[in-house]
C-alpha positions in Angstrom: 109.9 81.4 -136.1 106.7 83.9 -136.6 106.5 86.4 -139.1 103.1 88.5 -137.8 101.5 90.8 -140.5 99.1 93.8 -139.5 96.1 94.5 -141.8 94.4 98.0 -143.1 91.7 96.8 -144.8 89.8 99.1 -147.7 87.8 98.2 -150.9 90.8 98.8 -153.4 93.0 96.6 -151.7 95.0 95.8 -148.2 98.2 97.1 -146.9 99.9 95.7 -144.0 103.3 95.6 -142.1 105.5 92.7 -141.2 107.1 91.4 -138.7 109.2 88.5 -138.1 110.1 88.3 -133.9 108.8 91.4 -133.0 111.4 93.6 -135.8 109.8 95.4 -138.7 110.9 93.7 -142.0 108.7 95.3 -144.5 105.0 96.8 -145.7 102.7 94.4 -147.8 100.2 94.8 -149.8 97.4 92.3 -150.8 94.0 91.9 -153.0 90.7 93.6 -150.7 88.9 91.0 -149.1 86.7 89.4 -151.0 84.9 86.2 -148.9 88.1 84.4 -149.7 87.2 84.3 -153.1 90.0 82.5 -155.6 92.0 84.7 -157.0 90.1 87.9 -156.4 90.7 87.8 -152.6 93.3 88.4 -149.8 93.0 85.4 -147.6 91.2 85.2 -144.0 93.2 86.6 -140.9 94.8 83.3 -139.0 97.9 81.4 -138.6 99.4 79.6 -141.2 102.5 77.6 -142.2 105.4 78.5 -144.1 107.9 77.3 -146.4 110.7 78.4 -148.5 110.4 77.8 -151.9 111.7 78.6 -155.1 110.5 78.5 -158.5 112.0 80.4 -162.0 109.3 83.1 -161.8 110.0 84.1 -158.7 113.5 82.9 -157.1 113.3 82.1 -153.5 110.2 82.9 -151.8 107.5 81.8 -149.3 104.8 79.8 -149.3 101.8 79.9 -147.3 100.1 76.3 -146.8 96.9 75.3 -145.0 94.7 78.0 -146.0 91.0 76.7 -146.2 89.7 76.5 -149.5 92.8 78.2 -151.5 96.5 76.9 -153.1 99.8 78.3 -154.4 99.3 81.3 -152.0 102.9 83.2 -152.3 104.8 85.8 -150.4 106.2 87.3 -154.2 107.5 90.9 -155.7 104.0 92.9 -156.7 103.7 96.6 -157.0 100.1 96.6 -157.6 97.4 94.3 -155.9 94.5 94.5 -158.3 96.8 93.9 -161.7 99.9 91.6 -160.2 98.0 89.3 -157.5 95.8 86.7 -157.7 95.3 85.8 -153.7 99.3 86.0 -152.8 100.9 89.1 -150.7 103.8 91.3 -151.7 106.6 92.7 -149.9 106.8 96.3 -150.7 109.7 99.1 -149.2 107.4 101.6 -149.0 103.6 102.1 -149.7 102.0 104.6 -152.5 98.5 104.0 -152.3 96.0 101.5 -150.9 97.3 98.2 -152.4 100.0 100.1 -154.3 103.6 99.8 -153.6 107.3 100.1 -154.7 110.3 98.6 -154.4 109.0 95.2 -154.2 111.8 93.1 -155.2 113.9 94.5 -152.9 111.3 94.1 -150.0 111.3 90.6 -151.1 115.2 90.1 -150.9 115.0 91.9 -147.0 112.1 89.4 -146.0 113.9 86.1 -147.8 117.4 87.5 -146.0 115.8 87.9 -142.5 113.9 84.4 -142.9 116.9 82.4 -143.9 119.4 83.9 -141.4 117.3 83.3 -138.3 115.3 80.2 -139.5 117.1 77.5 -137.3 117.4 73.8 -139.0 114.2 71.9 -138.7 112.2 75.1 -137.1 108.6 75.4 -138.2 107.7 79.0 -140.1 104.6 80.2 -139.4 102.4 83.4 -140.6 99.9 85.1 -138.5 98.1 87.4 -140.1 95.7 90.1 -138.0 94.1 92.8 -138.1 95.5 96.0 -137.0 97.6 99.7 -138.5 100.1 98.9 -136.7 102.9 101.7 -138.1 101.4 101.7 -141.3 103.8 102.6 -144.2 107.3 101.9 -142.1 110.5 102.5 -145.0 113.3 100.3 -145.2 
């Protein structure tokens, strides 16, 4: 199973759109790319494993593994980059601004709901992230 996010990139932050098979789940948005730089950066485009995870901060969520150079990147609720990431990307329903967001929590419970009910026993997640406004701002 893929989920495939779509970049904007700008210096305030990144926004982006999800996929997961081919179907819109949600917008994202994410720290401005900053050389990879801990905790001040979005991470590089790629592919990257997944795994569900949950933890008392955030519930259930994803997490992204085998990025160079960077740990404990999450898929977590956000509504602003620059004051509520440090590296991870949020689900958001709909985008206000360039790394601004709302509705995240429920973004997050749409993304964990389409994971889990098409994530087949023993399937591999993965994350591919590119570049590309690919229907920038979708609602859901």
């Amino acid at each position: 199973m893929e989920l495939v996010l779509y970049r904007s990139y700008d210096e305030e932050g990144v926004n982006g759109t999800l996929f997961c098979n081919g179907k819109f789940i949600c917008n994202t948005i994410e720290l401005p790319w900053k050389e990879n730089r801990v905790g001040a950066s979005c991470i590089p485009e790629g592919t990257y494993d997944l795994h569900l995870r949950r933890s008392k901060r955030y519930g259930e969520h994803l997490h992204v593994t085998k990025v160079f150079g960077r740990k404990m990147i999450l898929f977590h609720p956000a509504n602003i980059a620059l004051k509520e990431l440090r590296g991870c990307i949020a689900p958001v329903s709909k985008l206000t601004g360039v790394g601004r967001g709302i509705l995240s929590r429920r973004a997050m419970d749409v993304l964990m709901i389409t994971v889990k009910s098409l994530k087949r026993a023993n399937e591999e997640l993965k994350l591919t992230i590119k570049q590309g406004n690919y229907e920038l701002n979708r609602k859901i």
